[in-house]
Phi, psi and omega in degrees: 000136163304126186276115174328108169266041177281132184288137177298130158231181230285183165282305187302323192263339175281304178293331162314298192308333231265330172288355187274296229267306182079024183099306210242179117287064141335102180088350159281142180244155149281109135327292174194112194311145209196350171076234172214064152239127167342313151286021156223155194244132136320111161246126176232142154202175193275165214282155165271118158297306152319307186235035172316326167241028139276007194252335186240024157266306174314272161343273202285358153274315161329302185263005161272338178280329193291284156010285186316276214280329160294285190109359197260144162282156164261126165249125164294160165201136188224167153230151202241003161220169138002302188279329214273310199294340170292321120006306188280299204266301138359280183317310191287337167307279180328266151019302178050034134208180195142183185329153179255319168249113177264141142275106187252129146315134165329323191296299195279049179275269207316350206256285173340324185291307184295290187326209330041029182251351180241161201286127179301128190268149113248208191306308200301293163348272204299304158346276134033290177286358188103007197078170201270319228280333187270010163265146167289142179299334173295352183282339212265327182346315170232003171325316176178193188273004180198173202282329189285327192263086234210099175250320193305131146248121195290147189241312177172146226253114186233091185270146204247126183242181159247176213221129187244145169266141178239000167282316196253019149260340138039250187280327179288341197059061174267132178219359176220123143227189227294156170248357161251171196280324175304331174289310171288001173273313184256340153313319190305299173325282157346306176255051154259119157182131216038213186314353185285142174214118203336312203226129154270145147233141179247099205276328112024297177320154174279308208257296161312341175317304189299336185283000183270274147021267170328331213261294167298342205255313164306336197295334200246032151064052151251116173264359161119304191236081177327152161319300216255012173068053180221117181284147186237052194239344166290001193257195195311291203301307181266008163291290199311347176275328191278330191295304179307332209271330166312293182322295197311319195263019174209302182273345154252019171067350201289322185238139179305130177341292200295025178263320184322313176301346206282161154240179186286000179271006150289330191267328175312280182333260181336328180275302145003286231276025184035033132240060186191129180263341156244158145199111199279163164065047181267130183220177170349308179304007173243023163247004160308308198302330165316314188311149143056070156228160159310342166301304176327130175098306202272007197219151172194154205297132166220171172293159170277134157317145198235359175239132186288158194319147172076017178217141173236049170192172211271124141337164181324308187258349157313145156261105189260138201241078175285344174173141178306143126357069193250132152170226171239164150207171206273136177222125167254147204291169205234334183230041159227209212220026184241053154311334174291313235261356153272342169290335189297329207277320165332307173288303118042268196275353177282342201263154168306341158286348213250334165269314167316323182299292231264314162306323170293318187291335201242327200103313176291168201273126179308133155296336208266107191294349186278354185310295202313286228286322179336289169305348183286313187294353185214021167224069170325337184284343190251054175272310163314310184293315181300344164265352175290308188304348178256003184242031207250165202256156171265144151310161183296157173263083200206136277194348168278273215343327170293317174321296197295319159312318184280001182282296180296346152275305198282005146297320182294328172278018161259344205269321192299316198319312235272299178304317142339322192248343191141338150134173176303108160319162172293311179300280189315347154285309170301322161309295187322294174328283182318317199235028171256305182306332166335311183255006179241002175277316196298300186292311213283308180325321211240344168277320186304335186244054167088322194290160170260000000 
């Protein structure tokens, strides 16, 4: 057993977690319950919406080979948003129990770091998992705060493109597409006409707003979080992002009404269904959803714009940022006592075969690296999402940044009434604005002085 490495934090940073969390998992579902015995391991991660049932297929061949090989059971346990998973994570610090293996989005590797509750990898580590060296090194990316310091074990790599109908640009006589957010605004326009709609959006979704935010406000060189631990989120550049991303469903008309509502497996449908000519903010995992669709044939993968709304070239200080730094990874907990018997179910899912499988059922692009190239190699179509993956930017690395990611959706989810009636004012963005940099200055103050 591993000697527990949880960092003290602060009173103040403790009564936060312990009121976020309440105790519970609220809205986690268990699979199937086990208590704390020692021959089964806890795993959480997040519910598929999409694919639920290839996901619970999945699930139960997984834990019949860990079962085969182990002799140890699997229990699933998931979450289904952005909070449950912050939560989640949360609870069990406090606690000092709970899942023995989390599956985490990449952003919230650092939030994970910060507790000081998951196992730091070194060589014995990685060894364990099959070695470090058989993962792309790019994957590594968001793993901890420096190549030495390390809990993420890449699970999978998801770089976010857009999905093109290429009949109904076409049909607009579109023969390039656009590399600015602006371009991609007046394309959109073009193939807007009855019921056809320029863009799926899901305004709605737990997860997507913000990278549409994030994405324009780096192309025009704001990263959210300064070199210096500083929050950026009242300025120019991202008031101008929430506006374009405002702007589409109400003053240019581009995305259908009913999307304020949507999540993101509605606007995918509406992209299916050959009404919808972009849909941004897409990654691999849609392209089961294509097969034997309206789609099928008809569609293919381009880059996310990289020069920000209102410029028609990226400024000095953009980035281009085709797209966050994305997929999962794998953390294993720190304050229990099965750290073997989670590297074995880790290693398990690491070798190339167990990830191709998992790119077929799912979508995502493997870490492993001989997978990654096979598939590069016998799927021509993802040459954009793989380039998207060599241009794509990491989150600020901060033990904040999840506060901060749900800071920046909630301004859009403050926002639906407003998008309802017709839109949002420049004042009503700006309050928002205001008192979204507040609390995310406020998490960054307080994970710097011990708290999480």
């Amino acid at each position: 057993m591993r000697t527990r490495r949880l960092k003290t934090r602060s009173v103040v940073g403790a009564v936060a977690v312990v009121a976020l969390a309440a105790l519970s998992l609220q809205g986690c579902a268990i699979v199937n319950g086990s208590g704390d015995d020692p021959n089964t391991l806890r795993v959480m991660m997040g519910a598929d919406t999409t694919y639920p049932k290839e996901r619970k297929q999945w699930q139960q061949e997984v834990a019949a080979e860990f079962q085969r090989t182990t002799g140890a059971k699997v229990q699933w346990e998931t979450y289904s948003s952005a909070q449950e998973e912050l939560t989640a994570i949360q609870t069990s610090v406090i606690s000092g129990q709970g899942p023995d293996v989390y599956a985490i989005g990449t952003t919230f590797t650092p939030t994970a770091y910060a507790t000081g509750a998951f196992v730091e990898m070194g060589p014995k580590e990685w060894d364990a998992v099959g070695g470090k060296d058989q993962f792309d090194p790019a994957s590594f990316g968001i793993s901890g705060p420096s190549a030495s310091k390390q809990i993420g074990i890449p699970l999978a790599s998801r770089p976010f493109v857009m999905a093109v109908n290429t009949e109904l640009l076409a049909k607009a006589g579109i023969t390039e597409m656009p590399t600015t957010w602006d371009q991609l605004t007046e394309d959109a326009k073009k193939t807007t006409e009855g019921d056809v709609h320029g863009l799926a959006i899901a305004y709605a979704d737990g997860f997507d707003p913000w990278k549409f935010i994030w994405g324009m406000a780096q192309n025009a060189g704001n990263t959210i979080v300064s070199k210096d631990g500083k929050a950026e989120i009242d300025g120019k550049a991202v008031e101008d992002a929430y506006r374009t991303y405002f702007d589409w469903i109400t003053k240019d008309g581009v995305v259908d009404k009913a999307a304020i509502g949507w999540n993101n497996a509605q606007a995918l449908a509406q992209f299916t269904e050959g009404k919808a000519a972009f849909f941004p903010m897409t990654t691999t995992t849609a392209i089961n959803s294509f097969t034997d669709t309206k789609v099928d044939g008809k569609y293919e993968f381009a880059l996310l714009p990289t020069v920000p709304p209102g410029a028609t070239s990226r400024p000095s200080d953009g980035i281009e940022a085709a797209s966050i730094l994305s997929g999962d990874n794998w953390v294993v907990a720190d304050y229990g006592t099965k750290q073997d018997l989670s590297f074995d179910f880790i290693k398990q899912l690491s070798t190339p075969q167990a990830q191709l499988e998992y790119y077929r059922l799912f979508g995502n692009l493997p870490t492993n690296a001989d997978a990654a190239a096979q598939l590069a190699a016998d799927n021509p179509q993802l040459a954009p999402i793989i380039q998207a993956g060599k241009l794509s930017k990491p989150t600020a690395f901060t033990g904040a940044w999840s506060d901060i990611q749900l800071a920046l959706v909630d301004v859009v989810v403050q926002s639906i009434p407003q998008l309802k009636s017709g839109g949002v004012s420049d004042d009503q963005l700006r309050q928002r604005l205001q008192a979204a940099q507040r609390d995310a200055q406020a998490t960054l103050n307080r994970q710097k002085n011990g708290g999480l």
